[in-house]
C-alpha positions as CSV (number, residue, x, y, z in Angstrom):
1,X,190.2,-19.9,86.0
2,X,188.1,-22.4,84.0
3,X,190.8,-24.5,81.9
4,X,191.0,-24.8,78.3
5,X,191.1,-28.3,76.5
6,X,193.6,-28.3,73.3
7,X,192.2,-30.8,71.2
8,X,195.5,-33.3,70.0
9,X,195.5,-34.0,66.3
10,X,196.6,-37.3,65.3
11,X,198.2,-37.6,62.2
12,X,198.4,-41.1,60.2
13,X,200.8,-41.0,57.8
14,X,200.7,-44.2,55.4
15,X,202.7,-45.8,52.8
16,X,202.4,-44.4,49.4
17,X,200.5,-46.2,46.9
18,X,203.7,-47.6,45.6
19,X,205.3,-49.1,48.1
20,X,203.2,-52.0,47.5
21,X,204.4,-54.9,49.8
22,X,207.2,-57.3,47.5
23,X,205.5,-60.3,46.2
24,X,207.5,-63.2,45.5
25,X,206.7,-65.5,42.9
26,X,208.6,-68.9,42.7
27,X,208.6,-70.9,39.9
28,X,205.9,-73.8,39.5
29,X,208.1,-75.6,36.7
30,X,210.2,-75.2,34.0
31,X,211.5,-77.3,30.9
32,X,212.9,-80.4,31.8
33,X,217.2,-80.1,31.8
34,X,217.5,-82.8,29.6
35,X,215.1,-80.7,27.1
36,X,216.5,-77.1,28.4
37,X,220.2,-78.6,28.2
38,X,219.6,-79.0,24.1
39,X,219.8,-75.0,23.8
40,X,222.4,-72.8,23.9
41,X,220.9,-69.9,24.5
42,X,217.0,-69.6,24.7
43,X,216.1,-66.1,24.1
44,X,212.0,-66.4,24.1
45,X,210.1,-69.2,25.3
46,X,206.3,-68.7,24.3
47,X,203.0,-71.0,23.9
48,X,199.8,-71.4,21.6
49,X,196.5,-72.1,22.4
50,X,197.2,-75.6,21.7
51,X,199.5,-75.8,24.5
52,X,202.7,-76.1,22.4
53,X,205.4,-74.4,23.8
54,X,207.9,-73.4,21.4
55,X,211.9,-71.4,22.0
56,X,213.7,-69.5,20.0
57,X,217.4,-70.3,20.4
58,X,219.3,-67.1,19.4
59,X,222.7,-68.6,19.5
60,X,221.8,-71.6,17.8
61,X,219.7,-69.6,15.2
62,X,216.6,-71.6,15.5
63,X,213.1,-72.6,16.7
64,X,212.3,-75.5,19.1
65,X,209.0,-76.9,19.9
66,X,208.1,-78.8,22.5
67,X,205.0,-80.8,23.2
68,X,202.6,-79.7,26.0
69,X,203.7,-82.6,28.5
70,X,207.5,-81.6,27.8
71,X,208.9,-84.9,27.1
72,X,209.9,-83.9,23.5
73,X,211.6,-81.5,21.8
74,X,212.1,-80.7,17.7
75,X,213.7,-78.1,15.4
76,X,210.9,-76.1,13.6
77,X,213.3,-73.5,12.1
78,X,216.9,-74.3,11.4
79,X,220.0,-71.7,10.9
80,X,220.4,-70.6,7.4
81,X,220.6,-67.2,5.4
82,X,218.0,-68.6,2.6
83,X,214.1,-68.0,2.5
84,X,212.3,-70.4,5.2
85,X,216.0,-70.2,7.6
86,X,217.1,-67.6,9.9
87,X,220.5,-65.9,10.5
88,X,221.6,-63.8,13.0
89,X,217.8,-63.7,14.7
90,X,216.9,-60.9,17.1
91,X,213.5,-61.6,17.8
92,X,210.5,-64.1,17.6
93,X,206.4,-63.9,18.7
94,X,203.7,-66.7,18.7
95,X,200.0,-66.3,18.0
96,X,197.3,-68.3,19.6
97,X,197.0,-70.2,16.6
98,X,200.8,-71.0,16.6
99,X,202.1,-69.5,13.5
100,X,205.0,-67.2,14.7
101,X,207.6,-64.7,13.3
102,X,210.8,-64.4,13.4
103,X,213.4,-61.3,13.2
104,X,216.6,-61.5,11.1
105,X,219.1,-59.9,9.6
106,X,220.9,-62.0,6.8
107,X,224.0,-59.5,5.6
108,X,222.8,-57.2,8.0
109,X,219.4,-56.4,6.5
110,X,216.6,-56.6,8.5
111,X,214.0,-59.3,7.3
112,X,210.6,-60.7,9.0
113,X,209.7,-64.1,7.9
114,X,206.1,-65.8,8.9
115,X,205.8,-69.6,9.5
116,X,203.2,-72.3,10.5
117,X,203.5,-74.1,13.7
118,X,205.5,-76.9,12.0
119,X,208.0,-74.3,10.3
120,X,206.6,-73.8,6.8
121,X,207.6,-70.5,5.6
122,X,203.7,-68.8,4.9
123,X,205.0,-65.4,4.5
124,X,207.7,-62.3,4.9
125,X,209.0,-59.0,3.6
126,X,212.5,-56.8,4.3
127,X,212.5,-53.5,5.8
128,X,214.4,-51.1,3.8
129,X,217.9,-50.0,5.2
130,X,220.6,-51.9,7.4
131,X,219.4,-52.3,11.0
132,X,220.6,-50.0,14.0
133,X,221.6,-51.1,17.0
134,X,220.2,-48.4,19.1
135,X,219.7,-50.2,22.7
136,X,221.5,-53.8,23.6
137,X,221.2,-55.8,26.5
138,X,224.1,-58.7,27.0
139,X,224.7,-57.8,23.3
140,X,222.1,-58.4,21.5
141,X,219.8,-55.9,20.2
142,X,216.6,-54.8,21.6
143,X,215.2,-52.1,19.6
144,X,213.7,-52.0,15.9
145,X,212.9,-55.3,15.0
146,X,213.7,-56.7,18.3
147,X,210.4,-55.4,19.5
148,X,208.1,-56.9,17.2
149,X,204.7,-58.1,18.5
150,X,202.7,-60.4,16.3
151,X,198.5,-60.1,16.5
152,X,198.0,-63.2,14.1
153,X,196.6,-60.6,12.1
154,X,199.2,-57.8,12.1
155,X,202.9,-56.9,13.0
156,X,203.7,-54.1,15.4
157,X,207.4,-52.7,16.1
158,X,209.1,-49.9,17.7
159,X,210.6,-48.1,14.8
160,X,210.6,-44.0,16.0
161,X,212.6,-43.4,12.6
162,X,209.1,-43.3,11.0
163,X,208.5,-40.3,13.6
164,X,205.9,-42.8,15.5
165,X,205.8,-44.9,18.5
166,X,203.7,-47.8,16.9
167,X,204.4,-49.0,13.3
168,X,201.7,-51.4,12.6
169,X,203.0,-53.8,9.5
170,X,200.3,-55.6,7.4
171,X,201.4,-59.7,6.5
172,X,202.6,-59.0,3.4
173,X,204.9,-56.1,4.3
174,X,202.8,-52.8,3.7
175,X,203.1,-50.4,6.4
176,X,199.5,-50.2,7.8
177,X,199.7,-47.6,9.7
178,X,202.1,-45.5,12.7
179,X,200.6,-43.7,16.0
180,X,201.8,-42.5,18.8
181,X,204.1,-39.1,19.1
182,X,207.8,-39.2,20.4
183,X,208.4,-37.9,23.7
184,X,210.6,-35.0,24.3
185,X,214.0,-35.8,25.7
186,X,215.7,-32.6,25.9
187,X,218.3,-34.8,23.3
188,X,216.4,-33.6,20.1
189,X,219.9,-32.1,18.7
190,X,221.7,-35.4,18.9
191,X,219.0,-37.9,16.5
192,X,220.4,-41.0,17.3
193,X,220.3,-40.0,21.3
194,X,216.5,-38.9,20.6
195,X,215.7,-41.7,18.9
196,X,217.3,-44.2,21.5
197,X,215.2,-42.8,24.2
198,X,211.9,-43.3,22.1
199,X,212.8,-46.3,21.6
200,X,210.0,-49.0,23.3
201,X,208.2,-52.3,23.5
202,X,204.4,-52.2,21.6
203,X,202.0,-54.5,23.1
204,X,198.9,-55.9,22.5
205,X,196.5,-55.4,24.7
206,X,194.1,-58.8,25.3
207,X,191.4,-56.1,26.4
208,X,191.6,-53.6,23.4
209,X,194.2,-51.1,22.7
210,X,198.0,-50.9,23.2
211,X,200.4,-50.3,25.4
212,X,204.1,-48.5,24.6
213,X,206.8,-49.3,27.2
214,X,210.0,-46.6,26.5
215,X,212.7,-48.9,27.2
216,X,215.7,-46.4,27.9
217,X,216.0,-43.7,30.1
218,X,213.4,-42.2,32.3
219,X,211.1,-44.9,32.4
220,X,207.4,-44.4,31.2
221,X,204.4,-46.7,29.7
222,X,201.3,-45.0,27.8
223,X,198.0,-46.8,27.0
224,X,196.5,-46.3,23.5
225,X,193.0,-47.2,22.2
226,X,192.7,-49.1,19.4
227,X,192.4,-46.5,16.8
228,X,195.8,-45.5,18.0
229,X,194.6,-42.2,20.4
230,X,196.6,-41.7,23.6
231,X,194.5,-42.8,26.5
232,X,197.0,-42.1,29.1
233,X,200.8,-42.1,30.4
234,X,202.6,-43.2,33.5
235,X,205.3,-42.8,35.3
236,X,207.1,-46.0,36.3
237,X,208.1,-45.4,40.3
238,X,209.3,-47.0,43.0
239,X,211.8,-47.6,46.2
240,X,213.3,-50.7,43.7
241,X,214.4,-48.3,41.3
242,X,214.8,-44.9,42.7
243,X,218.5,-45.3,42.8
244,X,218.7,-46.1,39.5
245,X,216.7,-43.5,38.2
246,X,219.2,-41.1,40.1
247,X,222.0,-42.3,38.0
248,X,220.9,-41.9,34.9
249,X,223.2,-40.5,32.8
250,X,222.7,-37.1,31.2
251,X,225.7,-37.9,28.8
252,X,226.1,-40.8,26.7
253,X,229.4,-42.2,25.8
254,X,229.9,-42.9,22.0
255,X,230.8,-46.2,20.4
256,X,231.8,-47.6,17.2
257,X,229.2,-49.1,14.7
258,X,228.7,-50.2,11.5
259,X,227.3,-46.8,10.8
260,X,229.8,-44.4,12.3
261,X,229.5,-43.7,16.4
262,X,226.2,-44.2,18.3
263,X,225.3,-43.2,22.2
264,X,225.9,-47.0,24.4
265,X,222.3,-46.4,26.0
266,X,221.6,-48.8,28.7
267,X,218.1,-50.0,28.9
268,X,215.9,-49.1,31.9
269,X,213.0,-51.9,31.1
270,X,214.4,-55.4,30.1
271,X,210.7,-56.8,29.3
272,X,207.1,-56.4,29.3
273,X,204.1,-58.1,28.8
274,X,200.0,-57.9,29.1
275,X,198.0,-60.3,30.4
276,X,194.6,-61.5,29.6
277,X,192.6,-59.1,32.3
278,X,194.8,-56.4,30.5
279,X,197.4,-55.7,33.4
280,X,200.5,-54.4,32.1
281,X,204.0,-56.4,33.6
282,X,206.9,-53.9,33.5
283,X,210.5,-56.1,34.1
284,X,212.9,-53.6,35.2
285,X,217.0,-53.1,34.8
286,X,217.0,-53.7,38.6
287,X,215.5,-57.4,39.4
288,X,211.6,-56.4,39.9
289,X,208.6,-56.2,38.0
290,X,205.8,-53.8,38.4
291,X,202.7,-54.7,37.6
292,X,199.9,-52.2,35.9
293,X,196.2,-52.4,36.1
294,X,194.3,-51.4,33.2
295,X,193.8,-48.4,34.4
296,X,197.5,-47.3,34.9
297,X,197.7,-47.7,39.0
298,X,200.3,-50.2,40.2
299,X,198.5,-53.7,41.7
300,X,201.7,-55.5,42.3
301,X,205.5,-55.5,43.2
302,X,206.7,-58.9,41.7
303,X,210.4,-60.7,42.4
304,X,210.7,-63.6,40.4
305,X,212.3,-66.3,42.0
306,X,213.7,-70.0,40.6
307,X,217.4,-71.3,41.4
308,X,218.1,-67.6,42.6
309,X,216.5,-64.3,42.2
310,X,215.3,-64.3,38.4
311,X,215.8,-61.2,36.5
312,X,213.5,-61.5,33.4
313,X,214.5,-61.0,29.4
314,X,211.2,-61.8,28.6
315,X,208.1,-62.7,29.6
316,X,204.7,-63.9,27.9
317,X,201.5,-65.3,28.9
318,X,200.6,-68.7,28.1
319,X,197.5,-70.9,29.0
320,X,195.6,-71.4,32.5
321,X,197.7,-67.9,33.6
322,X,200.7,-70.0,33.4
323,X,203.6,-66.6,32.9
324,X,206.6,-68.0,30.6
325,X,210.1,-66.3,31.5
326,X,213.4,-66.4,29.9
327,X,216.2,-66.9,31.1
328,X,216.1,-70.2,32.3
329,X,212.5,-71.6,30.5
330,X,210.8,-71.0,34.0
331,X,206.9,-71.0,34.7
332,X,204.9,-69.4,36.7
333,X,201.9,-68.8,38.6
334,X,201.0,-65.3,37.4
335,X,197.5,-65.3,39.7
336,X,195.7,-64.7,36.6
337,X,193.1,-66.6,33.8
């Protein structure tokens, strides 16, 4: 009896996509500690095109600069309630031609003030209403007018009040325009909940467009063009955070604010940024970043390293692909130009 051959099937099974292979990136530099040891708590650290570096000390409620070689250091903005000071600052952003903005809330009501790269007041408006403390990380507020991003041309926040992702702000204070639909959260009944959750950092993108990062909850990025139309939306995956995602809450517990009682939400991104080939950098609650190409597939699976492991607050682009992160006025090597 003539035998019968079974042919064997081999099956390769490889990694997912995601489970990119951990890149560690250790620090190149950072602010000198007799410079870094002037502030007591430096919540953004950014850079013009002219190689200025400039940080925005939250505690102390100012602006430094500090020269390119970082051997000096000077107040631009100084702590004060009046026009052309800040108080109780939740936010700042540089543009290439180093004027920047900064976010304040003198008695509570939320104000955006525009200066030159020496400190000269140049511009501002006030939002209407007292600002909401909807998402907080180490206490400080994240969302509204924490999220500002400033074009040079244009200011963009996270404000899903308006019933918009994007809320686009000319100089002067008009609204210019807002894009971008909330998400469903299965939370519609419970507004301040909803609104939380579509909560989300607007960014510029270098290439064209925008990105939306949600920053609570199930975490998700979409890519807009720049007339504002949805190009696309991702899911934001991986082994790093799979146990957190597993624990999100489906119940918020209530605290006490100014307002009455709001849901304590957590936030699931602590930071994100673009960079100038138009890769999105996502900076999760756990200590990685995934990194985005520009056409939504993840490239990279980043841990930032210094003294320790580095667990980024912030993060933004500066010259030569140098990436600037906070805490700790650290610099990096972000493989990028």
């Amino acid at each position: 009896m003539r035998s019968r051959l079974v042919p064997i099937v081999v099956l390769l099974f490889l990694p997912p996509l995601a489970a990119l292979k951990l890149d560690i990136l250790q620090s190149t530099g950072a602010i000198p500690a007799n410079i870094a040891g002037r502030f007591r708590q430096a919540a953004g650290f950014q850079q013009s095109a002219s190689g200025q570096y400039f940080v925005f000390d939250r505690r102390a409620h100012a602006v430094f600069g500090i020269d390119e070689g970082q051997t000096s250091s000077w107040e631009v903005v100084r702590i004060g309630a009046e026009p052309g000071r800040i108080i109780d600052p939740t936010a700042f952003s540089v543009a290439p031609d180093g004027t920047f903005v900064v976010a304040d809330a003198p008695g509570g009501l939320e104000r955006i003030q525009i200066f030159n790269a020496v400190g000269f007041p140049i511009g501002g408006f006030s939002l209407p209403g007292r600002a909401v403390a909807r998402i907080s990380i180490d206490n400080f507020v994240v969302n509204g007018i924490g999220t500002l991003q400033y074009t040079g041309d244009s200011i963009l926040m996270s404000l899903p009040d308006t019933g918009g992702l994007f809320t686009e702000y000319q100089l002067h204070g008009g609204a210019n325009r807002t894009f971008g639909n909330l998400r469903s959260t299965g939370h519609e009944d419970d507004h301040d909940l909803h609104l939380a959750l579509n909560s989300g950092l607007p960014l510029v993108d270098p290439t064209g467009g925008f990105f939306f990062v949600f920053q609570a909850g199930v975490p998700v990025f979409q890519k807009y063009d720049a007339a504002g139309r949805l190009i696309f939306e991702r899911h934001i995956e991986g082994l790093e955070i799979d146990d957190f995602i597993r624990t999100l809450p489906t119940t918020w517990p209530k605290r006490r604010a100014a307002d009455g009682e709001l849901p304590f939400v957590r936030p699931t991104v602590r930071a994100a940024a673009v960079d100038r080939a138009g890769n999105l950098w996502v900076s999760l609650a756990v200590p990685f970043t995934y990194v985005y190409g520009p056409d939504g597939d993840k490239i990279r699976t980043v841990q930032f390293r210094a003294a320790g492991t580095l667990a980024p607050t912030a993060l933004f682009f500066g010259t030569k692909g140098r990436l600037l992160v906070t805490p700790g006025l650290y610099v990096f090597d972000a493989g990028t130009r």
